[in-house]
Structure formats: C-alpha cells, structure tokens
N, C-alpha and C positions, 0 to 999 in steps of 0.2 A: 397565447400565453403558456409557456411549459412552466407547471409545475413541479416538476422534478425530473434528474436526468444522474446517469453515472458518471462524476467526474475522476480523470487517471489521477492516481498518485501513488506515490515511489517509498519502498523499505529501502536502505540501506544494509547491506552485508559485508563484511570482510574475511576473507579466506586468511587464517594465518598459521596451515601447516606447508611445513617448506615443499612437501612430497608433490603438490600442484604446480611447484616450478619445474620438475626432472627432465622433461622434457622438454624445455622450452628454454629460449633465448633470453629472453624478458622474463623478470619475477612475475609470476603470477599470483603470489602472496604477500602479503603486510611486511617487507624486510626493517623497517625504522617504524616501531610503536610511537615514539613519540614525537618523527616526523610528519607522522600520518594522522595524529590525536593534532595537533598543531598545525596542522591544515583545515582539517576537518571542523573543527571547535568552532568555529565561528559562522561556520554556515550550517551549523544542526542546531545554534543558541546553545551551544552545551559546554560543559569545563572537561577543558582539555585534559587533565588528570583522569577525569572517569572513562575517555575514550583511551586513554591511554592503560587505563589499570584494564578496561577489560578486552584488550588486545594481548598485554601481557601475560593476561588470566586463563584465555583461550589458548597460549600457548605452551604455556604451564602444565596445563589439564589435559593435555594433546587431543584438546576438539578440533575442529577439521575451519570451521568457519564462526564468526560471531556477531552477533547485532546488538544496537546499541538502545534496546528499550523504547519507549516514549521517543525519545527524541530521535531518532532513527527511522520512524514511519511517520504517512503524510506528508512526503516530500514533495512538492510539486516542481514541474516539468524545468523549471527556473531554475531551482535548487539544484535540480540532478544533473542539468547542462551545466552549472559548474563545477559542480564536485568532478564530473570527466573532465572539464580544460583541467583539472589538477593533472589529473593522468597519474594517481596514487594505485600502485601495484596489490593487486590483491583486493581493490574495493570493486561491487558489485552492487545490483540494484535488484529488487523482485518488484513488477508491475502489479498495482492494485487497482481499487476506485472505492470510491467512496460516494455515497450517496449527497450531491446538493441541491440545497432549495432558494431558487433565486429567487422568490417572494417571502423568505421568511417562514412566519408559521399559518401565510395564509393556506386554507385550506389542512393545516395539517392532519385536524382528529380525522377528515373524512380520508385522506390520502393512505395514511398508514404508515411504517416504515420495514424496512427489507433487512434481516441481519446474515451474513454468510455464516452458512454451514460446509462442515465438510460431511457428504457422501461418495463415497467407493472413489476417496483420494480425487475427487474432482470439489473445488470451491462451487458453492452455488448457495443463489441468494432466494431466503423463505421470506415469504410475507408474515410479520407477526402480528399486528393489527388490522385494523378496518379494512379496506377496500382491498389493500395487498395478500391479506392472511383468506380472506372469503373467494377472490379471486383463483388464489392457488391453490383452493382446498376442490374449488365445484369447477373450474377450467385450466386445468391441467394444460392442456396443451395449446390454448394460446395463449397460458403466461409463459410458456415453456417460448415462445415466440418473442417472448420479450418486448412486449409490445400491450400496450395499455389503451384503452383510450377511455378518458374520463367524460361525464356530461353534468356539469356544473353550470346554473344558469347560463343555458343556453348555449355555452362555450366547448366547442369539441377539441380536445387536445391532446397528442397524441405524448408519451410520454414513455421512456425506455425504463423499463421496471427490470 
C-alpha cells in the first residue's frame, strides 16, 4: 500500500513581449489577448476577462512573461495536453508535483508532510512534521535518496519522499 508519492502537475505561463518572436517564424508570444483569454477560460475554470486583463497588463508593464494566479497552477497532464492542441502562441507550462495521498488522511499525523523550499536556486522538498521533518534532520543522505521506507503494522512500504 503506498502511502504517499509525487504527483506531476503543470503552471501555466504566457510570454507576452513581442522581442521572443525576432527571431522566429511563428509568434512566440501571446499576439490576440483576447483570443487567447477565450481559449483558455474554459479549461483553467476562469473568466476570460481576468486572463485577458492580465495579458493586457503584462504588456502594458513591459514584463517579459505572465501567470494567471490560483488558477494557473495544478494543471494536470489532461489539462496541459489540451491547452497544446490549442497551439496558442506564447503559452508555456513549468512542470511541478505536488504531494498525493491515495488513502486519504490514513496515517497522516505519523507520515508528515514535505513543503518546497528554495536553496541556492534549486526547488527542494523539507520535511516539516513527523516522520519527514525527523528523517531529514538525523538522515540526510538517504532522504537526500528519496526514498522512504515506512514500518506501519507490519507493512513495509516503500514511498518517494
């Protein structure tokens, strides 16, 4: 029985300065804000206005790139394979994961849970409670392994921390 494992999931990004297309045949940035809020909107759960106003705002501002808050992250692999059949110019994905538990909150107090920190520009994940936060503190190098293995009535199971 796994108690908990890394599942992927997807930020959404959009590049909406024109300077990413100069070189390039195909736009490589957001060229219709509100073709691209009107595609998008329905596969983020969001109003198309707000993906719209903050395409427009990114360009305004002359930021380089811009994401859409809450709704924007947590994409799953589903979501993200459609938003490419759109083939909307300028949008882009950053891969994450997120921690899940397919039994629920069995075992949770004793499991712990993992929040990402950033050190020296690299994402990595601390244990902040129980088992994860003790583990990382006294075995450094085989959580640095990423690899767990719990002993819960009698059950050995191996688990990607």
């Amino acid at each position: 029985m796994t108690l908990a494992y890394d599942k992927p999931t997807f930020r959404v990004f959009a590049i909406v300065d024109a300077k990413y297309s100069a070189n390039s045949k195909e736009p490589m940035h957001v060229t219709d804000p509100d073709k691209t809020a009107e595609q998008l909107a329905p596969l983020l759960h969001a109003d198309k206005q707000m993906i719209a106003d903050r395409l427009k705002e990114g360009k305004e501002k002359g930021k380089d790139q811009v994401e859409f808050g809450k709704v924007g992250r947590g994409l799953s692999q589903k979501t993200k394979q459609k938003i490419e059949k759109l083939k909307l110019p300028g949008i882009g994905f950053i891969k994450e994961s997120t921690r899940f538990y397919p039994n629920g909150t069995f075992a949770s107090q004793i499991i712990g849970f993992a929040r990402d920190t950033e050190k020296q520009r690299k994402m990595d994940s601390q244990g902040i409670l129980s088992v994860l936060r003790v583990w990382k503190s006294k075995w450094t190098n085989f959580y640095m392994v990423k690899k767990a293995i719990f002993l819960m009535s009698g059950i050995i199971t191996i688990v990607n921390c």
